[in-house]
PALOLUM-432172 format. One record per residue (C-alpha): residue number from 1; x, y, z; residue in one letter; chain. Coordinates in Angstrom, 1 decimal, padded with zeros to 4 digits, always signed. Layout:
# PALOLUM-432172
NUM  X  Y  Z  A  A
...
//
This chain:
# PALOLUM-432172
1  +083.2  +075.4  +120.5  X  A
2  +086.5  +074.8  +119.0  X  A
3  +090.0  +075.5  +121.2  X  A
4  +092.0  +077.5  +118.9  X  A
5  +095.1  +077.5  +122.1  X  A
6  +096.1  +074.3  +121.0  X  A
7  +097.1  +074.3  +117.8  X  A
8  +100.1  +073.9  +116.4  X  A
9  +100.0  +077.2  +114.4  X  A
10  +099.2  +080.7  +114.8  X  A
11  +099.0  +081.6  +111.4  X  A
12  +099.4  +079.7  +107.9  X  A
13  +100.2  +081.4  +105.1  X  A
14  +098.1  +080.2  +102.0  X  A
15  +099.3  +081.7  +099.1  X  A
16  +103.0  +082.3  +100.0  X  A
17  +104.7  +081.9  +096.6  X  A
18  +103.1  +084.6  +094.8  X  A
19  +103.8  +088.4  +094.1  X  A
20  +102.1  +088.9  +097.3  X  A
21  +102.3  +085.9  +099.1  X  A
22  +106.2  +086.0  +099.3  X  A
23  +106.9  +089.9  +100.2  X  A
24  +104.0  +088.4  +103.0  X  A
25  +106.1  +085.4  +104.2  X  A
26  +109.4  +087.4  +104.1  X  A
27  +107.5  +090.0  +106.3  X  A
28  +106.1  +087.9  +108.4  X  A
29  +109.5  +086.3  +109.6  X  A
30  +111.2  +089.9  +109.8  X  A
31  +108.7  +091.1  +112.1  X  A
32  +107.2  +088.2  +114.1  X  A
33  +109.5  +085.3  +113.1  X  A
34  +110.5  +084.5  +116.8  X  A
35  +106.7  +085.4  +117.8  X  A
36  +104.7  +083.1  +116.1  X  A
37  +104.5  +079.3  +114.9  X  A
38  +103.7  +079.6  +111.4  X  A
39  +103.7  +078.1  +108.0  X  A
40  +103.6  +078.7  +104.5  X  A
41  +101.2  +076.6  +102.4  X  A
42  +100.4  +076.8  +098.2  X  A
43  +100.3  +074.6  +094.9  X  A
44  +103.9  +074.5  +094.1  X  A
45  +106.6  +072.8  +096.5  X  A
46  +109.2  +073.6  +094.9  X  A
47  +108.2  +077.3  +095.1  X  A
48  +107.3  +077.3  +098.3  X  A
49  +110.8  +075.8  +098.8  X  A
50  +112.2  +078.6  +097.5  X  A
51  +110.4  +080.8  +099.6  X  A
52  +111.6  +079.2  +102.6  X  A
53  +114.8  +079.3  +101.5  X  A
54  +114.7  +083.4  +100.7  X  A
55  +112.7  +083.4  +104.3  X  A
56  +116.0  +081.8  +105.9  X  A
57  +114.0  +079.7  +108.2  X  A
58  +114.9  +075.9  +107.4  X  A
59  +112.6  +074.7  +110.1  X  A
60  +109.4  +076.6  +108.4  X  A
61  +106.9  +073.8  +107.6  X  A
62  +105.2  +073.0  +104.1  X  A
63  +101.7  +072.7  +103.2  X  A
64  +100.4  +071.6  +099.4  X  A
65  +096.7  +073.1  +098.9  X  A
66  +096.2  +073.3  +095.7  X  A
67  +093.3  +075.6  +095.0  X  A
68  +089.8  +074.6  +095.8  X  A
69  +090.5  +071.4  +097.5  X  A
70  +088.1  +071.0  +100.3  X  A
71  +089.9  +067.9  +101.9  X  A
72  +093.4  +070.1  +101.3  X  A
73  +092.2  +072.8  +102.8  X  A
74  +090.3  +071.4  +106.4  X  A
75  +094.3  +069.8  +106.6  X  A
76  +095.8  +073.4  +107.0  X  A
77  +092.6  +074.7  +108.9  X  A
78  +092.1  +072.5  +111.5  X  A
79  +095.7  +073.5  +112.6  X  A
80  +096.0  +077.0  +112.6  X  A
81  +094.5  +080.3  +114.6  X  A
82  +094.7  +081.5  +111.2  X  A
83  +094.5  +081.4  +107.8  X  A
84  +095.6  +084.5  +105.8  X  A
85  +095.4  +084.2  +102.3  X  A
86  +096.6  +086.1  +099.4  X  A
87  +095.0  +083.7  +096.8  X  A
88  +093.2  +084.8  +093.8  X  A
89  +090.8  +084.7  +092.4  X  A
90  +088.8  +084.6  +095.9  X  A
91  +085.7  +082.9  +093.5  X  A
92  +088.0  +080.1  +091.5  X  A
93  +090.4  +078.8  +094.7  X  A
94  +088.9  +080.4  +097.9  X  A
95  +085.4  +079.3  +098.5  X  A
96  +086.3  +075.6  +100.0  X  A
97  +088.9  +077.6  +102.4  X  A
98  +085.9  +079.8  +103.5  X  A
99  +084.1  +076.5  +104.3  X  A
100  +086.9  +074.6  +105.9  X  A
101  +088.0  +077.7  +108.1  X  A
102  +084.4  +077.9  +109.7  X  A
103  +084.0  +074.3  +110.2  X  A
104  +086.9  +073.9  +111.8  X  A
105  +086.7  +077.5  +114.3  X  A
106  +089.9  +079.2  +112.7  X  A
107  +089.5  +082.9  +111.3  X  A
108  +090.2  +083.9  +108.0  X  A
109  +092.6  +087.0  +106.7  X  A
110  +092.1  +087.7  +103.1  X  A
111  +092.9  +090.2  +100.3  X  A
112  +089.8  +089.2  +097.8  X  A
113  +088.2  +092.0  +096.5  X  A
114  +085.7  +090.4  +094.0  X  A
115  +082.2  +092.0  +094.7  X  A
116  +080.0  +089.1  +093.2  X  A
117  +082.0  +086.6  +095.6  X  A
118  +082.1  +088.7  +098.6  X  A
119  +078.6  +089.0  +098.3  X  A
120  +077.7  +085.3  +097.9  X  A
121  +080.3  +084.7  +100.8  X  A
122  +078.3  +086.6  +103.0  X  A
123  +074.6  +085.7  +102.0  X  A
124  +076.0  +081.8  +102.3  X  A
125  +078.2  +081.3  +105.5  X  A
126  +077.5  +085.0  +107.5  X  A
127  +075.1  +083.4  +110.1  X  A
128  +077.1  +080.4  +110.4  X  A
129  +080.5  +082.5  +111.1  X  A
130  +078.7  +084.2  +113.7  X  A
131  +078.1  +081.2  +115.1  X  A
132  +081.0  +079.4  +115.5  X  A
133  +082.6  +082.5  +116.5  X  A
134  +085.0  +083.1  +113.6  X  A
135  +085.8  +086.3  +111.5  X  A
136  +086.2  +085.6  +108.4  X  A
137  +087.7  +089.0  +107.2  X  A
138  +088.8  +090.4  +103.5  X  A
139  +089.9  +093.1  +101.8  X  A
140  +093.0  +093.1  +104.4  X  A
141  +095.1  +095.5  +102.1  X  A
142  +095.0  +098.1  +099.8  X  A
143  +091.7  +097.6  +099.7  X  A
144  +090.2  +098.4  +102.1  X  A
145  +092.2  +099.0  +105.3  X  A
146  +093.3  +102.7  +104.2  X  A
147  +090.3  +103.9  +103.2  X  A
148  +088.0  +102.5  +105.8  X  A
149  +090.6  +103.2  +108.8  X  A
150  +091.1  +107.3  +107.6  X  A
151  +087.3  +106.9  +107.8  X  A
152  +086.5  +105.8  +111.3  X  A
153  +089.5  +108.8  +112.2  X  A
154  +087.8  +111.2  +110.5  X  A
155  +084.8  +110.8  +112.3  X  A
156  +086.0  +110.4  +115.7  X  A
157  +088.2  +113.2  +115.2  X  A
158  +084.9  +115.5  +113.5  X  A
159  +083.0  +114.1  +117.0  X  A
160  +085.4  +115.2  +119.6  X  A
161  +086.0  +118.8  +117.4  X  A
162  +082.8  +119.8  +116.6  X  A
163  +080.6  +117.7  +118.6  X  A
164  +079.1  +115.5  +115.0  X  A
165  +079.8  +113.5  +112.6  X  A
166  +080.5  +114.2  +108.9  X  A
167  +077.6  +113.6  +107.1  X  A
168  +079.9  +113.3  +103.6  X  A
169  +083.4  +112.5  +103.0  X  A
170  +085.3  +112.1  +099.7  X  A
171  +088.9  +110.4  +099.7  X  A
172  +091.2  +110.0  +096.8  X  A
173  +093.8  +107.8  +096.3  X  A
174  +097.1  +110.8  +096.0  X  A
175  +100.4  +109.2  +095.7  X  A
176  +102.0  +105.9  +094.8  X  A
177  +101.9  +103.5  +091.6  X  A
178  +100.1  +100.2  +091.6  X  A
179  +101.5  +097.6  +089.9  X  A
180  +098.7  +095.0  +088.9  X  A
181  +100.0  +091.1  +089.1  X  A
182  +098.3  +088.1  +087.3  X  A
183  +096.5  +087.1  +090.1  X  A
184  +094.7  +090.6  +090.3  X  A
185  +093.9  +090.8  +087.0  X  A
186  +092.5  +087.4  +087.3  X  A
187  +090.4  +088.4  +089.9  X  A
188  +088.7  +091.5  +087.8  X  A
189  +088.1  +089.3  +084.9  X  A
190  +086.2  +086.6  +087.0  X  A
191  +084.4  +089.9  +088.2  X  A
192  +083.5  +090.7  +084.4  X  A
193  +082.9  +087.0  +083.5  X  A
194  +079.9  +086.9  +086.5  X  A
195  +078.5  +090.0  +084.8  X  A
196  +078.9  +088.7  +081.6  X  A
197  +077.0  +085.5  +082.3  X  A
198  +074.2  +087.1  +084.4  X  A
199  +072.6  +090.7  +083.7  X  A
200  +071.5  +090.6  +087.3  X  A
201  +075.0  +090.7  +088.8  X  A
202  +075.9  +094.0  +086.9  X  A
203  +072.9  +095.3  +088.5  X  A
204  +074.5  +094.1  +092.0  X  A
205  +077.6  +095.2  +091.8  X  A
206  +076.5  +098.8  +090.5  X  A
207  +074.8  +099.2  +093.7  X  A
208  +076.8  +101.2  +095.9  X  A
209  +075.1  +099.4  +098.7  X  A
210  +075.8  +096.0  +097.4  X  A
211  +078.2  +094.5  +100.5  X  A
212  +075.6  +096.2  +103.3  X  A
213  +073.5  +093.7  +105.2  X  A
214  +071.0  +091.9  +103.1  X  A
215  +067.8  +094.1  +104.5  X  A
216  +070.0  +097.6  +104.4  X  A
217  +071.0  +097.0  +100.2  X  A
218  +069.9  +100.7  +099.4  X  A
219  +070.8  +104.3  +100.6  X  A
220  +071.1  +107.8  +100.1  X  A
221  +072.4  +108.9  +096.0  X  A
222  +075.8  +108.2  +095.9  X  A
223  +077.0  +106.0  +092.9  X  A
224  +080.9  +105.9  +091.8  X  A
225  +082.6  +108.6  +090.0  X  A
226  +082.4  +108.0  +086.2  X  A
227  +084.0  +111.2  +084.6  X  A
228  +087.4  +113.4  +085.7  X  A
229  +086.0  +116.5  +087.3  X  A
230  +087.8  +119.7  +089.3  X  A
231  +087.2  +119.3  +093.1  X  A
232  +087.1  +122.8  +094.6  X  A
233  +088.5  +121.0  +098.2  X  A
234  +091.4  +119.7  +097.0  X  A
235  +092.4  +122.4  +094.2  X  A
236  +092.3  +119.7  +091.4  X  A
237  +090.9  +117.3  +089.2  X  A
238  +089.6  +114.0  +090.2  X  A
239  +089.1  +111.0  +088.3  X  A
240  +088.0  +107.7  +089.2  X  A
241  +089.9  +105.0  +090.9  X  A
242  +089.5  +101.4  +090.4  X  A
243  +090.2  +100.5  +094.0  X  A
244  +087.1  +102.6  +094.8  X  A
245  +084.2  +100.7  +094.0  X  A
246  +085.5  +098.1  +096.4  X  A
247  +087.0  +100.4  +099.2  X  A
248  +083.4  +102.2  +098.7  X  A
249  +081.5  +099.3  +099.7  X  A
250  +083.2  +098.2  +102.4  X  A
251  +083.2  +101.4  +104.3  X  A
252  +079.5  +102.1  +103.6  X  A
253  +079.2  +098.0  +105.2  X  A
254  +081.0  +099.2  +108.3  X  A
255  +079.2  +102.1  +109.1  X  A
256  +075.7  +099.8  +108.3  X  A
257  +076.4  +096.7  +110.4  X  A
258  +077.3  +099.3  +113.1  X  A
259  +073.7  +101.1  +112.8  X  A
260  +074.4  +103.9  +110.7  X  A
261  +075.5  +105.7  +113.4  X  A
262  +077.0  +108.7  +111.2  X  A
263  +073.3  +109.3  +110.3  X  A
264  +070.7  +107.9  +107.9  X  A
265  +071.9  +110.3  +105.4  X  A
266  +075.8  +109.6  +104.8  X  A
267  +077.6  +108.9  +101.9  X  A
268  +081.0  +108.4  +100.8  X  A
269  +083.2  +108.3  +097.7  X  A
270  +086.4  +107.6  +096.3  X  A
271  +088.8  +108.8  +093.7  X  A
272  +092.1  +109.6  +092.7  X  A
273  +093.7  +112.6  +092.6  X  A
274  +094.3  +114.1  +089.0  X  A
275  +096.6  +117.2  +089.1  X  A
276  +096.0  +120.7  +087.8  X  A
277  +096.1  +122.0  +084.1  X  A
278  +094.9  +121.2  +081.2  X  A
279  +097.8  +118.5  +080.5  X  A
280  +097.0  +116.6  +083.5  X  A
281  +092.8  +116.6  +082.7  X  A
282  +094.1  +115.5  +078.9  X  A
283  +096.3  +112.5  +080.7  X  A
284  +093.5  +111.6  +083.4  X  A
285  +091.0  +111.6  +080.2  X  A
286  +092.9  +108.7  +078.4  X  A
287  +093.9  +106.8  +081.7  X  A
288  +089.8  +107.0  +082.5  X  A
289  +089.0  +105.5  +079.0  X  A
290  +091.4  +103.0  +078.7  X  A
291  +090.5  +101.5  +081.9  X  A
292  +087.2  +101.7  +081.6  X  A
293  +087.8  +100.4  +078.0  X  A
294  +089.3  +097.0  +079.9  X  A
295  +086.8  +097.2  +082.6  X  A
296  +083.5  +096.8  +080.6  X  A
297  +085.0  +094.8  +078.0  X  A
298  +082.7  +091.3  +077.5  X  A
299  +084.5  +088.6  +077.9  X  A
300  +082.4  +086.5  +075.5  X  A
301  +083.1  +088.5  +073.2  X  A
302  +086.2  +088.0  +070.4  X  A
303  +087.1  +092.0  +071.1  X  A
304  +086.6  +091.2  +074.5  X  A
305  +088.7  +088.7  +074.5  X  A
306  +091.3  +090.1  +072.9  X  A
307  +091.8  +092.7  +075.5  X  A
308  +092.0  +091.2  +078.2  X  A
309  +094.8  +089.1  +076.3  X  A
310  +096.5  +092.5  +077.1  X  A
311  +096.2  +092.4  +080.3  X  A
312  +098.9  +090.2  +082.9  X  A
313  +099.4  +086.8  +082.9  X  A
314  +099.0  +084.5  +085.2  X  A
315  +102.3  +084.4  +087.8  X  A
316  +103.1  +087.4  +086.5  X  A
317  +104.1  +090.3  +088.3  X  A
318  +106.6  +093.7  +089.7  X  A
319  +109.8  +093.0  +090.6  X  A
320  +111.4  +093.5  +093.9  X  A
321  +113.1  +096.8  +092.5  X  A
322  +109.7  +098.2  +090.6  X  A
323  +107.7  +097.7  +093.7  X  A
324  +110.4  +099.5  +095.9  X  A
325  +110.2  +102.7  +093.5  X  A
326  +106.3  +102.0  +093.3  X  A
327  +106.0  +103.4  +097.0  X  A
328  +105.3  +105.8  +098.8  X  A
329  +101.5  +105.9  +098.9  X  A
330  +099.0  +107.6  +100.4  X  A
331  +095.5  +109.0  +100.4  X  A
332  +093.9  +112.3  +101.2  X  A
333  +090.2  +112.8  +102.2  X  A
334  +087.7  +115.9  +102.4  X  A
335  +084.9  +115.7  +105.4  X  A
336  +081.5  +117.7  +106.0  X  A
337  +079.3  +118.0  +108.7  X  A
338  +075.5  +118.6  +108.7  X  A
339  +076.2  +122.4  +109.8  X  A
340  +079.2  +122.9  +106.9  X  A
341  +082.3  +122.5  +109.4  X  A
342  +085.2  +120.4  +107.4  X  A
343  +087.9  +118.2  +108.2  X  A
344  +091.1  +116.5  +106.1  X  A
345  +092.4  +113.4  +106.7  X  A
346  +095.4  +111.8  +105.2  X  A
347  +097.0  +108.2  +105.5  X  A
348  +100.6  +107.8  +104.4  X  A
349  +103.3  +105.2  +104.4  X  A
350  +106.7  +104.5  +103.1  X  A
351  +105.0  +100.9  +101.3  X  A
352  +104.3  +100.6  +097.9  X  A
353  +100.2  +100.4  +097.7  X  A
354  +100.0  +097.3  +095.7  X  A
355  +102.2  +094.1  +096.8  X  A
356  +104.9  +095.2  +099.7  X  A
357  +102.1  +097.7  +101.7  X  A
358  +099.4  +095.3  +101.2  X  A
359  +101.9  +092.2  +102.4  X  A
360  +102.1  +094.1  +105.6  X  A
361  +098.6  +095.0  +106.4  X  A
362  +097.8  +091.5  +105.7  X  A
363  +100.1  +089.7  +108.0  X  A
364  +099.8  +092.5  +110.6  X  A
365  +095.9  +091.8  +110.2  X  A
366  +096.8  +087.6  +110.6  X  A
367  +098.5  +089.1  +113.9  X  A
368  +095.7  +090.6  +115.4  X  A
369  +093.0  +088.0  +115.0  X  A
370  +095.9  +085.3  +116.5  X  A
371  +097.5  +086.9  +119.2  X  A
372  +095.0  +089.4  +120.2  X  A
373  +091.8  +088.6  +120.2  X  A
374  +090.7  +089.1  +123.8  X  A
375  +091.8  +093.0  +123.7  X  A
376  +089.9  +093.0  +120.0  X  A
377  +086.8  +092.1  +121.5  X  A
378  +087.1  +093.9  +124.4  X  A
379  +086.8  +096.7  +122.6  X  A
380  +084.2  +095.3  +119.3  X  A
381  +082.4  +093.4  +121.4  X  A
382  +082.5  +090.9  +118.3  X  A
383  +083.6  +087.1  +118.3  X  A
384  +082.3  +086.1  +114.6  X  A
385  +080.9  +086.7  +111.1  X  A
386  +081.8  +088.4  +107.6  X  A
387  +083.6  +091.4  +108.7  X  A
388  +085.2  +094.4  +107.0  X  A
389  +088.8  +095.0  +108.7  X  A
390  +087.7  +097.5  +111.4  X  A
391  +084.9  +095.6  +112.4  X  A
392  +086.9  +093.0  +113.1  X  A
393  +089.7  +094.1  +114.8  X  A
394  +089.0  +097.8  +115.5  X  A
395  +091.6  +100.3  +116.8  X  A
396  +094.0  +097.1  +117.8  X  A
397  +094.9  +096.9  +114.0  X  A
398  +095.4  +100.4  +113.4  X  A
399  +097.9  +100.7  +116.9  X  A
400  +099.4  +097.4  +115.0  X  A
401  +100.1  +098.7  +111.5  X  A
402  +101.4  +102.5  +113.2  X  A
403  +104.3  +100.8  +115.3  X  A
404  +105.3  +097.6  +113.2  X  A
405  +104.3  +098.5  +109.4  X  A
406  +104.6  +102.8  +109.7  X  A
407  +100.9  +102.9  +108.2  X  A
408  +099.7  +106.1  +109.7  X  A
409  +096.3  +107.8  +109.7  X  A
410  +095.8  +111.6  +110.9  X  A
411  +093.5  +114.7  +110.6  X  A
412  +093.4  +118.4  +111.0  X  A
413  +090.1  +120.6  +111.1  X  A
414  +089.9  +123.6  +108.4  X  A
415  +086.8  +125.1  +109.1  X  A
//
């Protein structure tokens, strides 16, 4: 068993230069610089100079990784709690970190979002996580944390009102702009490439059961919203959201690895809110068919190709300014029970969803699996594997993003 007590670090931040990585670093020394021995760690050193520099911390130590290094990366892992990563894409530069972090005992916080990976990820090193007794844990931001956190309030808030769980809940995405970097966009077209490449991975990630446990990989109907639509609960149209697929997956993985217990029979989806009017239906329309339009483009193709030219390049990404206007952000959900009784939930911060909001829930989620693991498993009961947030770090993370981020979850019962 490896002593994590020992180490020289709590956390290292892998990743720290980019559009992410630095609003990350400067977080992480606002709230928890006198707290925590950390360190910042990427390709570049004269960027991750820089970003010490801006972090005002002249005694912040340097690590060069650069991408999938395996020798690179077991340096940085054997000295850390904690690795939390804001690298993409997960499949090009993260696998040997995956590797290094479970040989070596340290857990893993990361942002990747790329289904095919995930799901290789977990197929590949799930047993041996479990283990060794380390959580390797992704989708630490805007996907998924929100969406599966308003989740598990909704239904211990439907349990303690009306005595069961929903059997259905829909969420949308209602407020905020998302800014998409380089690095993200990178990650979707290694998503599109996989597909591209191998008929049986679109097949995969179409399953809305695809990140579930290898022997739970189907369930009730419930595939992803493909057209705009009026939703009579929340008094508008709907369209869908590109976060969702993901966010989808990894709440319907929760609920599975914890043995269904919100009944054999529950689904859940995800959109985005839409508006009211025939204006607003017209605008969702084109926003729909231009993403999709990107989405399902082939990348071996010259028109797909040309495309995803379009698209962001790589370091590129929202100013400091855009992503202070791009907050606040927030989503609002719709639950049902078995016997018709609803209940709304709602999540809501002051962050911007896509680089400053997700900085946050991924340091505060670094936090958790360095400095409080015995009251996390106290409570989980779980010391290892490939875990969604909650399932790693249950309510601890959501008491640690209310009081040092202001992410906040809530409820109300309407029926």
């Amino acid at each position: 068993m490896h002593n994590r007590q020992d180490r020289p670090f709590d956390i290292i931040l892998w990743g720290a230069t980019g559009h992410t990585g630095r609003p990350a670093a400067l977080y992480l020394q606002r709230q928890y610089g006198g707290q925590l021995r950390w360190a910042i760690a990427g390709r570049d050193r004269d960027k991750l100079e820089r970003v010490k520099s801006e972090v005002g911390n002249p005694d912040l130590p340097i690590f060069i990784v650069p991408g999938s290094d395996r020798a690179a990366a077991e340096a940085v892992a054997r000295q850390t709690r904690v690795i939390a990563s804001t690298v993409a894409p997960g499949a090009q530069h993260a696998t040997e970190m995956v590797g290094a972090c479970i040989q070596h005992g340290t857990h893993m916080a990361d942002l990747c979002g790329e289904l095919h990976w995930l799901r290789q990820m977990m197929d590949t090193h799930d047993p041996a996580a479990q283990a060794g007794r380390v959580k390797i844990v992704n989708c630490c931001g805007l996907d998924s944390i929100p969406s599966e956190y308003l989740v598990h309030r909704m239904q211990q808030a439907a349990q303690h009102q009306f005595g069961e769980y929903c059997s259905h809940i829909i969420n949308c995405f209602s407020h905020g702009h998302i800014a998409v970097s380089g690095g993200s966009f990178a990650s979707g077209k290694g998503v599109m490439q996989a597909v591209a490449n191998d008929p049986a991975m679109a097949d995969m990630i179409a399953n809305p059961y695809s990140l579930n446990p290898p022997d739970q990989l189907d369930g009730p109907h419930c595939p992803d919203l493909e057209q705009v639509e009026f939703h009579q609960d929340f008094d508008q149209y709907i369209m869908p959201f590109p976060f969702g697929q993901i966010n989808a997956r990894i709440v319907r993985r929760s609920h599975a690895v914890l043995g269904s217990p919100w009944g054999a029979d529950f689904t859940y989806r995800e959109a985005k809110l839409a508006g009211t009017g025939p204006l607003n239906r017209i605008k969702a329309e084109l926003e729909f068919r231009l993403t999709r339009l990107f989405v399902e483009a082939n990348p071996n193709t010259r028109t797909g190709r040309f495309l995803h030219s379009l698209g962001p390049k790589e370091g590129s990404g929202p100013t400091d300014k855009q992503i202070a206007n791009n907050g606040p952000c927030g989503f609002k959900a719709v639950g049902v029970t078995p016997s018709g009784r609803k209940i709304k939930g709602w999540m809501h911060t002051h962050w911007d969803p896509g680089h400053g909001g997700t900085a946050a829930m991924l340091v505060d989620s670094a936090y958790c699996l360095a400095k409080r693991q015995d009251e996390i498993e106290a409570e989980t009961g779980r010391t290892g594997g490939y875990l969604t947030p909650y399932l790693a770090m249950g309510e601890v993370l959501r008491e640690q993003l209310e009081h040092n981020a202001g992410i906040h979850w809530g409820v109300e019962s309407v029926a």
